[in-house]
C-alpha positions as CSV (number, residue, x, y, z in Angstrom):
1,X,115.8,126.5,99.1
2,X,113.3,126.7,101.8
3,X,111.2,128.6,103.9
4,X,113.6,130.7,106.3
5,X,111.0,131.0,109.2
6,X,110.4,126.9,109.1
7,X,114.1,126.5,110.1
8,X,112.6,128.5,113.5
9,X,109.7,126.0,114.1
10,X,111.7,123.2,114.9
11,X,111.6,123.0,118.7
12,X,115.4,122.1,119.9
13,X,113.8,119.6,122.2
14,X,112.0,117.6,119.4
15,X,115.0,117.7,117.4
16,X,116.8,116.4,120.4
17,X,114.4,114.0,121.5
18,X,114.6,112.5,118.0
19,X,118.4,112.7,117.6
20,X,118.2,110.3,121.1
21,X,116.0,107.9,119.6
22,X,117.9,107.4,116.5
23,X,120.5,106.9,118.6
24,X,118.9,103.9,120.7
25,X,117.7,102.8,117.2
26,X,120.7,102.8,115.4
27,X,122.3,100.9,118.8
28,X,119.8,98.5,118.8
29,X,120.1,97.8,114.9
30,X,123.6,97.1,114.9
31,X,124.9,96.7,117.9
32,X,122.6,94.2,119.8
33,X,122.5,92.1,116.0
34,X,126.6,92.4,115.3
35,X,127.4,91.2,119.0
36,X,124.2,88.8,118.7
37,X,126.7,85.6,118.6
38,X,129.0,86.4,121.8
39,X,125.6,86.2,123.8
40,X,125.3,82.8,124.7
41,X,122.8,82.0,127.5
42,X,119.3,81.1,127.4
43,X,116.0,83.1,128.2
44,X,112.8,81.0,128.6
45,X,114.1,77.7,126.9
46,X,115.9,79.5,123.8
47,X,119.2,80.9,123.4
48,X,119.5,84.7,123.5
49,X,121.0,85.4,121.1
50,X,118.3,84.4,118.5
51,X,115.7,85.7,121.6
52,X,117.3,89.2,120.4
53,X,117.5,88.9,117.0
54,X,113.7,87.8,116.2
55,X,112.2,89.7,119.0
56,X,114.1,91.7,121.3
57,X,115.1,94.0,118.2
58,X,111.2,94.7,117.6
59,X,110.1,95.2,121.2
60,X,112.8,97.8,121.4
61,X,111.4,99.8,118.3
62,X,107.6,99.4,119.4
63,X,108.7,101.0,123.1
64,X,111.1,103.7,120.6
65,X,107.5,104.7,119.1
66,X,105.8,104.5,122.1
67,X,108.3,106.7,124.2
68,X,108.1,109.1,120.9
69,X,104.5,109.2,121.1
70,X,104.2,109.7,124.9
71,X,106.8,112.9,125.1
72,X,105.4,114.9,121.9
73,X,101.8,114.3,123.4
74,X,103.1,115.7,126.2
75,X,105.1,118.6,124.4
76,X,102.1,119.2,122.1
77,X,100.1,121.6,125.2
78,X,102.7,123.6,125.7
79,X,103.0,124.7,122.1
80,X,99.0,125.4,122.5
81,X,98.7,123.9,119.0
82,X,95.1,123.6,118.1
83,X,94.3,119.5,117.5
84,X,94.3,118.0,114.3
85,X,91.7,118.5,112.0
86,X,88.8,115.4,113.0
87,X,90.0,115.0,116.5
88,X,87.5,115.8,118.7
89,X,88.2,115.4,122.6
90,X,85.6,112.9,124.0
């Protein structure tokens, strides 16, 4: 079905890494939105329950991407993976 030796690539850290962040992800999807109405206080003039809903939930996925981003660049050297192709180091 597919290539056997792919199946090797995968680094066990990346796959872990990613099975963590889907994790926080699918937390933050469902569980901050479903328990969203038994939050009542306010944060900066607005109640926080709609504070979560209309931006809390996006922060959370911008610092997911960002956290993603900042491990694999880290990861990346010890693999000694050439850069991508147009990447030049400045």
């Amino acid at each position: 079905m597919g290539d056997p030796e792919a199946q090797e690539k995968h680094d066990p850290r990346v796959l872990a890494l990613k099975a963590g962040l889907l994790a926080v992800w699918a937390f933050v999807t469902f569980g901050f939105c479903f328990f969203a109405r038994d939050l009542q206080f306010m944060v900066a003039g607005w109640p926080f329950d709609y504070w979560m809903a209309a931006q809390g939930a996006v922060l959370m996925f911008i610092a997911i991407v960002a956290l993603y981003a900042a491990v694999m660049k880290r990861l990346a050297p010890e693999d000694n993976l050439p850069p991508p192709a147009g990447v030049t180091d400045a």
